[in-house]
N, C-alpha and C positions, 0 to 999 in steps of 0.2 A: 123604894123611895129615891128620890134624885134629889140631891146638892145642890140647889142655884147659886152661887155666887156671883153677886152682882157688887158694882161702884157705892152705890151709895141709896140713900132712904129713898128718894122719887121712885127710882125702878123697883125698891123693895114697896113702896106701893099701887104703882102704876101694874107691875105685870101679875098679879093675882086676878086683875081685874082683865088686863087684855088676855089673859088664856082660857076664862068662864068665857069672854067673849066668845073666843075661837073655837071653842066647843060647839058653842050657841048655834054658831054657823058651819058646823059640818067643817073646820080648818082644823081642825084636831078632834077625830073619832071620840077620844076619851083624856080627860084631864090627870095625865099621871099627878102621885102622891107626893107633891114639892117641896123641900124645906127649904125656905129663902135665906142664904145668910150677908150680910148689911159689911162688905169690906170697907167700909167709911171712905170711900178715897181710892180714886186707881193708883194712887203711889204704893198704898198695901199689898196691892197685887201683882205690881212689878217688884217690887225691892226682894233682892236677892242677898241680903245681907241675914245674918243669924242673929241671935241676942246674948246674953251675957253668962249664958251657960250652952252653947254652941245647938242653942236650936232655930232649926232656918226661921223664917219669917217670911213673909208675901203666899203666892200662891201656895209653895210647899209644906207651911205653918198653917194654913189652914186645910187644907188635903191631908195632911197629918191627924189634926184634931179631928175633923170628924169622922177621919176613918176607924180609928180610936172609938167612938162611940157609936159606930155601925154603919156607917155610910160605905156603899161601894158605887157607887155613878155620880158624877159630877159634870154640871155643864159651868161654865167661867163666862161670864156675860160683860164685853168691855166695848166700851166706845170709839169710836175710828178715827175720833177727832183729832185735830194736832191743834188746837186749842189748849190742849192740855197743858200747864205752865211749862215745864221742866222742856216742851219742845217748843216752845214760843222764846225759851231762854237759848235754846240750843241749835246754831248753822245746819247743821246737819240734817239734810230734807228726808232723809231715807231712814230715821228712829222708827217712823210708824210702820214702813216695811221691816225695818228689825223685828221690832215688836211684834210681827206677823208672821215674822218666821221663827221669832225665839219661844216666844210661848207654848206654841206647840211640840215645840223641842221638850221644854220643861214639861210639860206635862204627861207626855210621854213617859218622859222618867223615869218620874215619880209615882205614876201609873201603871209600870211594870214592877216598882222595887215594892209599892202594896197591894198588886193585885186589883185595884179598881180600875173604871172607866172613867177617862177626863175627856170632855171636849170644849176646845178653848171656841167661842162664836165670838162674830163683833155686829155692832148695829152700825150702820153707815149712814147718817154719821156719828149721830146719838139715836138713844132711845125714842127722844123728842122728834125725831126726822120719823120713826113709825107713826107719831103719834100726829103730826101733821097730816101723815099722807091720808089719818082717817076724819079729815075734816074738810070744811066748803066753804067756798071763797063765799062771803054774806052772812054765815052764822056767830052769832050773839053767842057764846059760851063760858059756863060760872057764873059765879056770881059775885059781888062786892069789890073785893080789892081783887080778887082773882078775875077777875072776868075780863072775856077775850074776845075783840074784836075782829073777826078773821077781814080785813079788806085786800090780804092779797091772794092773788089765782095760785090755789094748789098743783105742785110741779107734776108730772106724769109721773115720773121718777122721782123718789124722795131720799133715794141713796148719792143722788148726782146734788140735788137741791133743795134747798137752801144749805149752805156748806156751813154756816152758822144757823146750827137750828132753835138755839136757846136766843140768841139775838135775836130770828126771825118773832119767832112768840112774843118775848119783850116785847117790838115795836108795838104790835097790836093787841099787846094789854093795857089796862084801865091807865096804871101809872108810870109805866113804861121806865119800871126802875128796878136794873136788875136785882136789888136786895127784896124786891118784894116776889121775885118768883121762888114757889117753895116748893116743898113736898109736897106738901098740900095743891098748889099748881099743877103738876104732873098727875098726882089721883085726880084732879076734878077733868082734866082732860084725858087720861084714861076712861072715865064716866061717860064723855059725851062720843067719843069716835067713832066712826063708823070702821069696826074691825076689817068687814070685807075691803074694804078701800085701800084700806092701810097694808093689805096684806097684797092686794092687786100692784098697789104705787110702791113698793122698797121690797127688792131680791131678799137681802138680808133679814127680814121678817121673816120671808118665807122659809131660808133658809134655816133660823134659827127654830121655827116650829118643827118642819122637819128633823131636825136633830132631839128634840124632844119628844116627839113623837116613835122616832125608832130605839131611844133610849126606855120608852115608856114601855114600848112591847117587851123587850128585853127583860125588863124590870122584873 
């Protein structure tokens, strides 16, 4: 079994759905046995701080726990965005490349002092930029408040563009208000993508199934 740890509830419902996908179509031979676990928040998975009886917290607190309960494979699933508050608040343009190199530092680790496999992946720029790259400029998608009017031309590249992929979506949904895009948002467009596309339009896709794929043989 493998460990997903991922940001937050979209991608804990969005990617159950895009790897039956990728089954579906021969992008991954066989669907390894997933547990998804819901870090509420990429601050949980960076914070390198401990708690009040000296046990770490972020990534290492949860590699912890469930290796504790039997997990030995872990993939860490994070967004590439600098969207993210804490780098929107902060001069310093090169935290996302920190962040690209310190993670996998930590996981390493922590990876050697319990014996498990980590692999730290990112989507570029979100998950939402996969999920783009499997849609077409003209189609109607969802339904009701969620419903998405795609009117602009999907990029070739979807790691390069739209650099704001949750903006991008916004614009051409029904209300065009970011408090009404939800989890539920993300599963329904999950729902409609065309996986091969998505997987053809963003590296990082591909890359990220790959890693799950060779984690799965191993299994």
């Amino acid at each position: 079994m493998i460990t997903l740890i991922v940001e937050g509830a979209g991608d804990l419902r969005a990617l159950p759905i895009l790897l039956e996908k990728a089954r579906q179509r021969s992008l991954l031979h066989s669907v390894p046995e997933v547990k998804y676990v819901d870090a509420h928040g990429k601050p949980y998975i960076l914070d390198e701080s401990v708690d009040s009886r000296g046990r770490p917290r972020g990534l290492e607190g949860f590699v912890r726990r469930h290796e504790a309960i039997g997990s030995r494979q872990f993939i860490v699933l994070l967004d590439s965005d600098k969207t993210f508050p804490p780098y929107l608040c902060n001069q310093d343009e090169n935290n996302l490349e920190l962040e690209r190199q310190q993670m996998p530092l930590r996981a390493q680790k922590i990876g050697s002092s319990l014996g498990v496999d980590i692999v730290v992946c990112w989507a570029k720029w979100e998950l939402e930029s996969w999920l783009i790259g499997g849609l077409e400029k003209g189609e109607i998608v969802c339904d009701g408040l969620e419903r998405f009017s795609i009117r602009f031309a999907i990029p070739e590249d979807t790691s390069v563009r739209p650099r704001d992929p949750k903006k991008w979506l916004i614009q051409q949904s029904r209300r065009r208000r970011p408090e009404d895009y939800t989890p539920g948002s993300v599963e329904c467009l999950a729902l409609h993508v065309n996986v091969q596309e998505a997987y053809q339009r963003n590296p990082t896709f591909q890359e990220f199934l790959g890693v799950l794929m060779r984690m799965g043989i191993n299994a």
